[in-house]
PQR file of N, CA, C, O and H, with PARSE charges and radii, in Angstrom:
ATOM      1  N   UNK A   1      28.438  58.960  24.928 -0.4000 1.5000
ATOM      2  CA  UNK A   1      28.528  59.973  25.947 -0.0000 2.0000
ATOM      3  C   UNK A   1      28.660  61.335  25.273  0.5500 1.7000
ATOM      4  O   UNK A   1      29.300  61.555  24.245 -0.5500 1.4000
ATOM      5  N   UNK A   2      27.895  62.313  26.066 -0.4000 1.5000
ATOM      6  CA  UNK A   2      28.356  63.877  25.548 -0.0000 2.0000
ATOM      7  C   UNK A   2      29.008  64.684  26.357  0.5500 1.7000
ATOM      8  O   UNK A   2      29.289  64.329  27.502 -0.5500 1.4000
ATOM      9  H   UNK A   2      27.375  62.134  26.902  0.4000 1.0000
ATOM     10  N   UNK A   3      29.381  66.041  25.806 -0.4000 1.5000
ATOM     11  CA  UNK A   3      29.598  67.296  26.962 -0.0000 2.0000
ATOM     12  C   UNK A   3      28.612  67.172  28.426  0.5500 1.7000
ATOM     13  O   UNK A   3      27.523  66.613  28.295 -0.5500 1.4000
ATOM     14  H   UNK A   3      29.153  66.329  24.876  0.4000 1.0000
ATOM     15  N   UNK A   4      28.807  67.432  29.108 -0.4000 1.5000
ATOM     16  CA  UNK A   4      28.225  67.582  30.246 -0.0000 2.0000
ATOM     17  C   UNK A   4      28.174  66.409  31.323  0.5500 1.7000
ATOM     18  O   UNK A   4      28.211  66.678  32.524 -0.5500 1.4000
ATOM     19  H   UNK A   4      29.691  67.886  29.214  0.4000 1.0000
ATOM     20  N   UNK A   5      28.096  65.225  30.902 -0.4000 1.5000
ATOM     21  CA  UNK A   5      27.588  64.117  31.130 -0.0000 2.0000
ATOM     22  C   UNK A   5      28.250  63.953  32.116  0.5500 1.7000
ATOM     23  O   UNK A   5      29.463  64.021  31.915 -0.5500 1.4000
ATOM     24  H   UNK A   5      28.066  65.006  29.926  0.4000 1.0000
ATOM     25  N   UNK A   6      27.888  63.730  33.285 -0.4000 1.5000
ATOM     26  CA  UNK A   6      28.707  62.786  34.656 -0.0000 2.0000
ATOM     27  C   UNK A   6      29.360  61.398  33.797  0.5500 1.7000
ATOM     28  O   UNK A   6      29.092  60.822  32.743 -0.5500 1.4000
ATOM     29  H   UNK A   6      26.903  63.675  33.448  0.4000 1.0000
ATOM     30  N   UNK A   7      30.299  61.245  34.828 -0.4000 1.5000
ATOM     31  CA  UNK A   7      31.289  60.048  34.283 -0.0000 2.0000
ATOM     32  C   UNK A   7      31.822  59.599  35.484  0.5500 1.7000
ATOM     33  O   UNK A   7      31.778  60.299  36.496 -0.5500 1.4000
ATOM     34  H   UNK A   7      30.517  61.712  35.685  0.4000 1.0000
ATOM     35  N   UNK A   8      32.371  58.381  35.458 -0.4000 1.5000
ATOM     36  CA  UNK A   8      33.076  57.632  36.401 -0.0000 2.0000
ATOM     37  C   UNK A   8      34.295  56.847  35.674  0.5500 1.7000
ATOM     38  O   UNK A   8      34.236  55.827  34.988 -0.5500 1.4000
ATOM     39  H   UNK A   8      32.407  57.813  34.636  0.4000 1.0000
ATOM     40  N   UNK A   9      35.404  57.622  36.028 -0.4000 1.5000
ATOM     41  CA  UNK A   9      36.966  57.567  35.447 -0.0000 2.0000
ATOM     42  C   UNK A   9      37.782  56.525  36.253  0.5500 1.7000
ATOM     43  O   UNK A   9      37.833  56.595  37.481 -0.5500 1.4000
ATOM     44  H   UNK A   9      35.452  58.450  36.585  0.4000 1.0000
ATOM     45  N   UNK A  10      38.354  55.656  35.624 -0.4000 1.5000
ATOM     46  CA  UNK A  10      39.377  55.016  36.277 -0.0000 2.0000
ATOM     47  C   UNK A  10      41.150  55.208  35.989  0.5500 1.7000
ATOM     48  O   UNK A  10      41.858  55.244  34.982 -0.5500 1.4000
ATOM     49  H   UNK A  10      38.313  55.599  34.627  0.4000 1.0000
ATOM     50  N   UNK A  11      41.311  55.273  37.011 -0.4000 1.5000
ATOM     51  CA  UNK A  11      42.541  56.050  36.972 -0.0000 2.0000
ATOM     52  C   UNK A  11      43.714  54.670  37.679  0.5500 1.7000
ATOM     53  O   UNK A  11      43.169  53.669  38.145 -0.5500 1.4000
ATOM     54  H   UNK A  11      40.736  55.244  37.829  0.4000 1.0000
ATOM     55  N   UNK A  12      45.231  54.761  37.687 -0.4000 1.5000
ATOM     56  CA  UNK A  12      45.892  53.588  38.445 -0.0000 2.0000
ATOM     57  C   UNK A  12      45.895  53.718  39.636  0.5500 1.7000
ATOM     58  O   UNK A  12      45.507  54.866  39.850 -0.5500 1.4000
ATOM     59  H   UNK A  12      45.674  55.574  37.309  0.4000 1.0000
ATOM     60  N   UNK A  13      46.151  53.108  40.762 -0.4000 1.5000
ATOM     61  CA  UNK A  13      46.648  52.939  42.036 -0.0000 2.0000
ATOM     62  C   UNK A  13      45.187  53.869  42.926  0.5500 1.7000
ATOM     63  O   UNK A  13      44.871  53.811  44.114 -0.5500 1.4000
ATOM     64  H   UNK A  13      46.466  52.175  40.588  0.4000 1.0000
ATOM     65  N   UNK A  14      44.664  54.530  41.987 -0.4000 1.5000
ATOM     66  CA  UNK A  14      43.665  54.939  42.917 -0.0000 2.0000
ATOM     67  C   UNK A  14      41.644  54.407  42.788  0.5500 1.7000
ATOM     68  O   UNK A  14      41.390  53.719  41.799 -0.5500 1.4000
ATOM     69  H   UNK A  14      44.921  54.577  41.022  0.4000 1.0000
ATOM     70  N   UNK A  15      40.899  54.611  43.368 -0.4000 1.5000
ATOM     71  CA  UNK A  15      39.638  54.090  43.174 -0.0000 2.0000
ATOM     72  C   UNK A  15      38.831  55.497  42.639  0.5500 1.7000
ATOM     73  O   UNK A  15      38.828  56.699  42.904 -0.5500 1.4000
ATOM     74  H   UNK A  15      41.105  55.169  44.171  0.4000 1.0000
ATOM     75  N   UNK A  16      38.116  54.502  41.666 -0.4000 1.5000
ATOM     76  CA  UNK A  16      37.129  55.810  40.386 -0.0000 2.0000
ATOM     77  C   UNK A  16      36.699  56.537  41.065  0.5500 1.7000
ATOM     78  O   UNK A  16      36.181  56.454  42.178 -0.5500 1.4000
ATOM     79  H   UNK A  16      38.119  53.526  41.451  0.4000 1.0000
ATOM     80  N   UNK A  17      37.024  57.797  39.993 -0.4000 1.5000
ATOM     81  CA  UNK A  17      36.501  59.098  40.347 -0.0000 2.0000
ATOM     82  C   UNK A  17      35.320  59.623  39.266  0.5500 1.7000
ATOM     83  O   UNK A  17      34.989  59.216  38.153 -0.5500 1.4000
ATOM     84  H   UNK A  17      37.445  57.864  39.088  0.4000 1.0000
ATOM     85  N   UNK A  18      34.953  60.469  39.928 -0.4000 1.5000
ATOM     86  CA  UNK A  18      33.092  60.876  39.500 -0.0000 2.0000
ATOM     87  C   UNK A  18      33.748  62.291  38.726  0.5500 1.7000
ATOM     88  O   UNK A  18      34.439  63.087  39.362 -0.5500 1.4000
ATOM     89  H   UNK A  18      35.223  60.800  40.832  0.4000 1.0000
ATOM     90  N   UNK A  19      33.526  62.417  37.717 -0.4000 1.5000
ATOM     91  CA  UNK A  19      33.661  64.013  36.842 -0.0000 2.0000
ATOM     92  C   UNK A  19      32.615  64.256  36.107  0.5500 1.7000
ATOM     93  O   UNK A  19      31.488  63.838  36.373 -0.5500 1.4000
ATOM     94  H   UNK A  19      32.965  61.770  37.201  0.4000 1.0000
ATOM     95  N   UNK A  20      33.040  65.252  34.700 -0.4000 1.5000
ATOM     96  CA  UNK A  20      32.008  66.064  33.936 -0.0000 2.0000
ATOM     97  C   UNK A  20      32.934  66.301  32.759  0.5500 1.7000
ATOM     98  O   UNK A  20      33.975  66.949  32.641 -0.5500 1.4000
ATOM     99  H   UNK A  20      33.956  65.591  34.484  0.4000 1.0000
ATOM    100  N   UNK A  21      32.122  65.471  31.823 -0.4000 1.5000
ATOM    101  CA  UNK A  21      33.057  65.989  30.720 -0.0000 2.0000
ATOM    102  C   UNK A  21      33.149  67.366  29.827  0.5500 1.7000
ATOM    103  O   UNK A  21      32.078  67.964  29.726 -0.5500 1.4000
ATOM    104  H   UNK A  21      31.277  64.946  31.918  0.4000 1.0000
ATOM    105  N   UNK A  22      33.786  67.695  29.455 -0.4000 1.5000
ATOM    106  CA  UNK A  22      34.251  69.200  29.138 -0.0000 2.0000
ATOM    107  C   UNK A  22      34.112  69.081  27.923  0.5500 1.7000
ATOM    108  O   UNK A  22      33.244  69.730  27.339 -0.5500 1.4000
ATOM    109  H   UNK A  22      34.657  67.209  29.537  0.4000 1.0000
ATOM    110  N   UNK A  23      35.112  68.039  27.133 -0.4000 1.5000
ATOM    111  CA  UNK A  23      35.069  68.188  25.760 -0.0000 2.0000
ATOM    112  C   UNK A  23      35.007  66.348  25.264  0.5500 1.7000
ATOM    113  O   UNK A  23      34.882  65.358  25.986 -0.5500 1.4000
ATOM    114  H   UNK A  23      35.816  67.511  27.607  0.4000 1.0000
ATOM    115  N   UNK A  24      35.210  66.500  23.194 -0.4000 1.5000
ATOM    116  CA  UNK A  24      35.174  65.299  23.546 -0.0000 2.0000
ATOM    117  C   UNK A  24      36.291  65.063  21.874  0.5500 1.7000
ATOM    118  O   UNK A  24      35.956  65.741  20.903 -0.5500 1.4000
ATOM    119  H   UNK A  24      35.312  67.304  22.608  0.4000 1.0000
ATOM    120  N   UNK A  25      37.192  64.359  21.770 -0.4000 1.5000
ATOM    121  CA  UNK A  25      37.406  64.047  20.267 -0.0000 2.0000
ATOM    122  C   UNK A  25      37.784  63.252  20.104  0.5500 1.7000
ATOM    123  O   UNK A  25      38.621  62.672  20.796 -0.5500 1.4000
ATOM    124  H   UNK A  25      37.464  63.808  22.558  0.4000 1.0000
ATOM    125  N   UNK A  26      37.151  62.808  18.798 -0.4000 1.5000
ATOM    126  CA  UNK A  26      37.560  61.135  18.518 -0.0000 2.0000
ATOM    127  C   UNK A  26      38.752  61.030  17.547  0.5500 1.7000
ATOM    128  O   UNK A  26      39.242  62.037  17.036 -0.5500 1.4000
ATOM    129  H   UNK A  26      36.471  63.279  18.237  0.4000 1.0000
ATOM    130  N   UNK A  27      39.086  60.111  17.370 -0.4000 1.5000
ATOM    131  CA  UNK A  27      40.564  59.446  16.813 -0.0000 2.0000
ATOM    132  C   UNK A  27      40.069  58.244  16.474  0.5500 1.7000
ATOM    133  O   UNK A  27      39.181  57.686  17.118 -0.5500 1.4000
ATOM    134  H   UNK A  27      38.688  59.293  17.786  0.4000 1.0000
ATOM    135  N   UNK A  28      40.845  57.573  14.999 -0.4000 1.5000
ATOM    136  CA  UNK A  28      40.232  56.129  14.377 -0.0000 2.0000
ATOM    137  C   UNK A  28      40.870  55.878  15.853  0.5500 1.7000
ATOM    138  O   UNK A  28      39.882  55.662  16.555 -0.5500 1.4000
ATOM    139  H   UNK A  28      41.566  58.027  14.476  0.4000 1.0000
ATOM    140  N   UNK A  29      41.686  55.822  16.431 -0.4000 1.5000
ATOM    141  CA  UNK A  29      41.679  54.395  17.679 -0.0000 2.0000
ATOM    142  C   UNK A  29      40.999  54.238  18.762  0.5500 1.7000
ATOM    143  O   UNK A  29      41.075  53.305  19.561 -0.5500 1.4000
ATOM    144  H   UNK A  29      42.489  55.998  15.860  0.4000 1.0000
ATOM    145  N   UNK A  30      40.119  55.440  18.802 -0.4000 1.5000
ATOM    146  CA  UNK A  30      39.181  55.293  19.853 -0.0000 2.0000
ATOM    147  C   UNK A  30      38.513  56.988  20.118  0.5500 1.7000
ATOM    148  O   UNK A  30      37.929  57.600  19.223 -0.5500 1.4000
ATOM    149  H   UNK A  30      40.057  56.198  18.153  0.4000 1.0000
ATOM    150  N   UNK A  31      38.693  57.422  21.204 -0.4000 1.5000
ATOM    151  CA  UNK A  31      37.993  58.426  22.025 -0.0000 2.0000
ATOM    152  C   UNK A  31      38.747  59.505  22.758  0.5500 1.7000
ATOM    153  O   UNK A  31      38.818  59.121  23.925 -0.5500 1.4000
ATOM    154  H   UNK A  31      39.167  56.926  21.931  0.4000 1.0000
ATOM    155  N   UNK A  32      39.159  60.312  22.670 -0.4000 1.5000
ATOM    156  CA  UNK A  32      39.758  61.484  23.758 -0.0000 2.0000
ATOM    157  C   UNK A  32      38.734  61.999  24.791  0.5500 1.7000
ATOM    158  O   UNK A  32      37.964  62.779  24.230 -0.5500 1.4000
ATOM    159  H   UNK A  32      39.101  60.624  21.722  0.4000 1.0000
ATOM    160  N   UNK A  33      38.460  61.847  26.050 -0.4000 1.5000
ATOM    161  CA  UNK A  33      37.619  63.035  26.567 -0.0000 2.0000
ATOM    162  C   UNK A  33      38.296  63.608  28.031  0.5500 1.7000
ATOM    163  O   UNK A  33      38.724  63.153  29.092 -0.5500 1.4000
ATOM    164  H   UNK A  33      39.085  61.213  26.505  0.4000 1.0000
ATOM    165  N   UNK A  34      38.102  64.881  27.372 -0.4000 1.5000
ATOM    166  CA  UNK A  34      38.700  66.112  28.828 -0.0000 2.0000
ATOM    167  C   UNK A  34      37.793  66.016  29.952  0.5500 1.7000
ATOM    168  O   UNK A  34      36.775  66.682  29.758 -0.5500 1.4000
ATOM    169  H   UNK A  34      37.754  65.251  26.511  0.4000 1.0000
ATOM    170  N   UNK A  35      37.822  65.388  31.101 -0.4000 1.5000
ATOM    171  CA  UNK A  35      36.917  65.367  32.019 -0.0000 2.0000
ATOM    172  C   UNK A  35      37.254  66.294  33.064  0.5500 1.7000
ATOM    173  O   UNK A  35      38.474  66.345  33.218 -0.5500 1.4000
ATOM    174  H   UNK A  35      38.649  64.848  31.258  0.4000 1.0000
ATOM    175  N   UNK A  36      36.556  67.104  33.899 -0.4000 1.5000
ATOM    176  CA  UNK A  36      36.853  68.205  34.599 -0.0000 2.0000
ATOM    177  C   UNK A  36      36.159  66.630  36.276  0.5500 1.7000
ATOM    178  O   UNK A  36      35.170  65.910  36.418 -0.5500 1.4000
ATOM    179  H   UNK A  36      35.565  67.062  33.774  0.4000 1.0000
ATOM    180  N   UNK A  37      37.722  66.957  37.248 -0.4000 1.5000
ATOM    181  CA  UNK A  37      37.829  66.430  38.761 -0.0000 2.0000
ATOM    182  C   UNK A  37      37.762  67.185  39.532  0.5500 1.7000
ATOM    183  O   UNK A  37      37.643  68.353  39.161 -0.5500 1.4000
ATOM    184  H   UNK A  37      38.525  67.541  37.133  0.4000 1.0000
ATOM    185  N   UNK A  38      37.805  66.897  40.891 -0.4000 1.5000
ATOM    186  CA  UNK A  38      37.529  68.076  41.580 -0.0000 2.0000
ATOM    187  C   UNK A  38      39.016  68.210  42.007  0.5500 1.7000
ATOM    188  O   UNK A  38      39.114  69.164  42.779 -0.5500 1.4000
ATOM    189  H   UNK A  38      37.902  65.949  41.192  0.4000 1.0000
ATOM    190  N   UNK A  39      40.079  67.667  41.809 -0.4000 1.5000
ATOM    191  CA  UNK A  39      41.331  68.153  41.751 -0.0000 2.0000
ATOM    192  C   UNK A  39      41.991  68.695  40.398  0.5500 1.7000
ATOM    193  O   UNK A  39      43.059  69.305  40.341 -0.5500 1.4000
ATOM    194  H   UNK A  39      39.999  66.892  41.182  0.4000 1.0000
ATOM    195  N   UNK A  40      41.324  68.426  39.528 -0.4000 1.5000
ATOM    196  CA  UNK A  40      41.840  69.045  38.292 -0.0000 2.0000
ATOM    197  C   UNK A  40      40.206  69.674  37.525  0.5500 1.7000
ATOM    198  O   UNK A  40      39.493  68.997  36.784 -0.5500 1.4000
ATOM    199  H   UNK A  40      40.457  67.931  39.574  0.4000 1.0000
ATOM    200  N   UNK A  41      39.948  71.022  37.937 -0.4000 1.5000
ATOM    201  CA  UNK A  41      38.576  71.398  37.727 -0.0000 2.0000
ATOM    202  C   UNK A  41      38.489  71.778  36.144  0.5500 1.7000
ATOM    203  O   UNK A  41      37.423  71.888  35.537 -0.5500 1.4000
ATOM    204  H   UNK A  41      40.528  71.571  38.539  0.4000 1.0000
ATOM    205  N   UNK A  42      40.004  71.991  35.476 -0.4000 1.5000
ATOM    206  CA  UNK A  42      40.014  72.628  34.312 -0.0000 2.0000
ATOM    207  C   UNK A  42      40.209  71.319  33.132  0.5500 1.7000
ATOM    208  O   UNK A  42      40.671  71.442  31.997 -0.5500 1.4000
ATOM    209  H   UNK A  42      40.870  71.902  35.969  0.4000 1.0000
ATOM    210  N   UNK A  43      39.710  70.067  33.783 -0.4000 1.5000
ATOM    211  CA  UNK A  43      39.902  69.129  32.821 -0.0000 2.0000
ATOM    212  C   UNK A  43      41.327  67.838  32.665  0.5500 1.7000
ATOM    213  O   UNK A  43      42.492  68.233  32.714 -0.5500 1.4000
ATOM    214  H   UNK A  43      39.335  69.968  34.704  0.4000 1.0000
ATOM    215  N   UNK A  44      41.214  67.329  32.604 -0.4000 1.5000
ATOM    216  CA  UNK A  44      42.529  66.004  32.335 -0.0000 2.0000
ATOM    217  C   UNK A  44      41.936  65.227  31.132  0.5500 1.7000
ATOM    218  O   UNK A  44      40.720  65.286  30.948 -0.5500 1.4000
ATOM    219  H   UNK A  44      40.268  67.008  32.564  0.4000 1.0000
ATOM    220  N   UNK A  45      42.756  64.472  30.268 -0.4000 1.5000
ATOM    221  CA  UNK A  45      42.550  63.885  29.623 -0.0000 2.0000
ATOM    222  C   UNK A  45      42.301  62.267  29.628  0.5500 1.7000
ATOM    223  O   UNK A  45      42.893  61.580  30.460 -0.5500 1.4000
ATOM    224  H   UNK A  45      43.743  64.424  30.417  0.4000 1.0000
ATOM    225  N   UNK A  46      41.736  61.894  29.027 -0.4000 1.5000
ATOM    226  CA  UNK A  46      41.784  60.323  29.101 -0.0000 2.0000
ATOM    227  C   UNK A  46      41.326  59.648  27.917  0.5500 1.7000
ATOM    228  O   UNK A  46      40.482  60.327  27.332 -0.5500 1.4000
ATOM    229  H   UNK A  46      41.255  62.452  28.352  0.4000 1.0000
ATOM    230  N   UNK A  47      41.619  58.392  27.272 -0.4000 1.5000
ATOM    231  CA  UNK A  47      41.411  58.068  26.210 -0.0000 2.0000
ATOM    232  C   UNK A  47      41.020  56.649  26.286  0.5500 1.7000
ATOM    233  O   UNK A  47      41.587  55.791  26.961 -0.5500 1.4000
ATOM    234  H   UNK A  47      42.304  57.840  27.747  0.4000 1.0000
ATOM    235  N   UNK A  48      39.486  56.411  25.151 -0.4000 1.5000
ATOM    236  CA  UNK A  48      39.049  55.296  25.275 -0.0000 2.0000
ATOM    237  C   UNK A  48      39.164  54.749  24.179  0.5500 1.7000
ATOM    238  O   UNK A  48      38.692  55.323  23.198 -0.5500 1.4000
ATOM    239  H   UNK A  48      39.025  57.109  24.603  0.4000 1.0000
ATOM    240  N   UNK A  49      39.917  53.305  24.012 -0.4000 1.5000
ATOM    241  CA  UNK A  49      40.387  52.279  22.914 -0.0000 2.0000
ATOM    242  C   UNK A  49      38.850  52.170  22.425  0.5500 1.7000
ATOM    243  O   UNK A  49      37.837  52.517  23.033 -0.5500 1.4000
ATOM    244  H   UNK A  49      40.301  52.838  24.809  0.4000 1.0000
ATOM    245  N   UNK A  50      39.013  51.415  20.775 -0.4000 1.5000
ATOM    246  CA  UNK A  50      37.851  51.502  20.311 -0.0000 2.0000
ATOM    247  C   UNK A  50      37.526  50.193  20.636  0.5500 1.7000
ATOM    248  O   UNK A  50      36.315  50.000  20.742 -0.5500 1.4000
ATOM    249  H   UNK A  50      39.835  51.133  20.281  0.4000 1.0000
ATOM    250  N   UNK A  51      38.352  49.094  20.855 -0.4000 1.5000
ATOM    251  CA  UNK A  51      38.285  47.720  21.277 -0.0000 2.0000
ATOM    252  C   UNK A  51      37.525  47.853  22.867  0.5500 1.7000
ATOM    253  O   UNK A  51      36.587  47.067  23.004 -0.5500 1.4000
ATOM    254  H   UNK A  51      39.336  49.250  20.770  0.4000 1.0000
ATOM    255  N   UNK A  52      37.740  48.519  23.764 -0.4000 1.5000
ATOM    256  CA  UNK A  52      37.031  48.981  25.085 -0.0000 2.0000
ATOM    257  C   UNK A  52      37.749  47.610  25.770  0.5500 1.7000
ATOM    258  O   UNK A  52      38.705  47.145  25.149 -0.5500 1.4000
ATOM    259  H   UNK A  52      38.502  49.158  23.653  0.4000 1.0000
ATOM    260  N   UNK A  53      37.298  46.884  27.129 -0.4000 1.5000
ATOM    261  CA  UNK A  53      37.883  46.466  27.941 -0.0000 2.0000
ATOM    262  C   UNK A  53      39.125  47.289  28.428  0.5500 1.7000
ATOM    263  O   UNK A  53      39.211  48.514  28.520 -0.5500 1.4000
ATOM    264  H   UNK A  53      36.521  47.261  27.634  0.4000 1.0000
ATOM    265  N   UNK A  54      40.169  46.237  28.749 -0.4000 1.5000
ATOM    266  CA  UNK A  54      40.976  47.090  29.630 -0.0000 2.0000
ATOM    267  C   UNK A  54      41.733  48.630  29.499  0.5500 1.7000
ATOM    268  O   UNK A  54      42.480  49.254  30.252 -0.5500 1.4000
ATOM    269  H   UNK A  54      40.100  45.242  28.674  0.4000 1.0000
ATOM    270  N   UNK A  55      41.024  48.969  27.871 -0.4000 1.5000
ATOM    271  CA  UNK A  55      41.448  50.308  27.189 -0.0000 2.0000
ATOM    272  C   UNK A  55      40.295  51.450  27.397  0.5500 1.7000
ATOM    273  O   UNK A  55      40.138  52.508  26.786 -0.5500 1.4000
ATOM    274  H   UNK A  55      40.416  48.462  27.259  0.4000 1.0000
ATOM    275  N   UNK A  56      39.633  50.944  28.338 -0.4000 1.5000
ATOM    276  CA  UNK A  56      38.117  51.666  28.409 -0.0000 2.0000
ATOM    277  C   UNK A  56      38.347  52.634  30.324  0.5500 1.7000
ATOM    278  O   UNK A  56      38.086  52.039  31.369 -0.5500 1.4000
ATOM    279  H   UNK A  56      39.760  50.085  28.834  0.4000 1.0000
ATOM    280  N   UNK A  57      38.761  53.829  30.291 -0.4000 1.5000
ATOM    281  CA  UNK A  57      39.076  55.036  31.275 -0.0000 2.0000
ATOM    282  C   UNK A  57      37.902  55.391  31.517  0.5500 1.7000
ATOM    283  O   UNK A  57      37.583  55.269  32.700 -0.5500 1.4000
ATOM    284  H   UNK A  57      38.974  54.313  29.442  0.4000 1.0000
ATOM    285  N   UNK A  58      36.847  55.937  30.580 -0.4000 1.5000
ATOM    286  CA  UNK A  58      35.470  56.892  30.844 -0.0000 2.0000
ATOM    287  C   UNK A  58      34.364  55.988  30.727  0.5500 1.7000
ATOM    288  O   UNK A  58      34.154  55.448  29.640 -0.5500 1.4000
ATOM    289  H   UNK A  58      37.106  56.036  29.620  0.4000 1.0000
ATOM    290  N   UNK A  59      33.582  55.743  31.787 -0.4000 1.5000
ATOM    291  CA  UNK A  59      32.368  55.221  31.520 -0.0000 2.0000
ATOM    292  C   UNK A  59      31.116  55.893  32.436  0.5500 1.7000
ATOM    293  O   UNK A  59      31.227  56.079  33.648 -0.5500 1.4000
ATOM    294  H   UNK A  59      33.753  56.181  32.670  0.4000 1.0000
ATOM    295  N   UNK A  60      29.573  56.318  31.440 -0.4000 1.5000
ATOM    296  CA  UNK A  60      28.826  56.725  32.198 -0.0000 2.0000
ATOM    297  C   UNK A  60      28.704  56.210  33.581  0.5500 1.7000
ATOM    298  O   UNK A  60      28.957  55.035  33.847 -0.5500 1.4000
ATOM    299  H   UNK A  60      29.484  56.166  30.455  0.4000 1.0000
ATOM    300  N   UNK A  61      28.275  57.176  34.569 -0.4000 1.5000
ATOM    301  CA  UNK A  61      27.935  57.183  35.166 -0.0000 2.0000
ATOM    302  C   UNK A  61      26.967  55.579  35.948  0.5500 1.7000
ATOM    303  O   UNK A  61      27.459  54.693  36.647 -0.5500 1.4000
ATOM    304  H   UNK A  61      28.069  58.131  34.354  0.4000 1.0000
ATOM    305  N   UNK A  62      26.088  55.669  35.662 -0.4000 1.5000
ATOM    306  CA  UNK A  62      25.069  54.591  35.673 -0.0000 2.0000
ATOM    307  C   UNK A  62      25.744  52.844  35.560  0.5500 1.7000
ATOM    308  O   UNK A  62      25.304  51.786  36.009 -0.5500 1.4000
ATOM    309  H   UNK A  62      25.689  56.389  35.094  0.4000 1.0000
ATOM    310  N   UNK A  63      27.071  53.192  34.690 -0.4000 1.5000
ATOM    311  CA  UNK A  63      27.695  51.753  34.364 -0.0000 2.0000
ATOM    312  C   UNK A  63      28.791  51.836  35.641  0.5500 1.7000
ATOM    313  O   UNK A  63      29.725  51.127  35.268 -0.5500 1.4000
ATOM    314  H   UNK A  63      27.428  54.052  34.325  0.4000 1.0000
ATOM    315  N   UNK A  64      28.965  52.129  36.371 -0.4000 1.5000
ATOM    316  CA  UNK A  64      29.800  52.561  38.208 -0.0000 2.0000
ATOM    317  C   UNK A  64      29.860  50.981  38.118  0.5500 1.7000
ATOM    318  O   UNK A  64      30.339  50.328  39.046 -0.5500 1.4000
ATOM    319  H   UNK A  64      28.205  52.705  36.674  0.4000 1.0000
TER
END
């Protein structure tokens, strides 16, 4: 995934939300990316394990 890219975020207690990622940085354990919501327009964070499954928050769009 890059800057710009639509995304579909999973978040707890609530059902995925559709954003735009802002930024992006990686870490040996996985992924940081700032995704801009339409309740948080200036970005939130979320982080994807490098193992993925249940550590996996950001996924394109298309994978909904």
């Amino acid at each position: 995934m890059q800057v710009n890219d639509k995304v579909v975020v999973k978040t707890d207690g609530s059902d995925d939300r559709e954003g735009t990622i802002l930024l992006i940085e990686e870490f040996n354990e996985g992924i940081m990316y700032l995704v801009s919501l339409p309740e948080y327009p200036k970005g939130i964070w979320f982080f994807n394990e490098k193992e993925g499954g249940e550590g996996t928050f950001v996924r394109p769009i298309q994978q909904k």
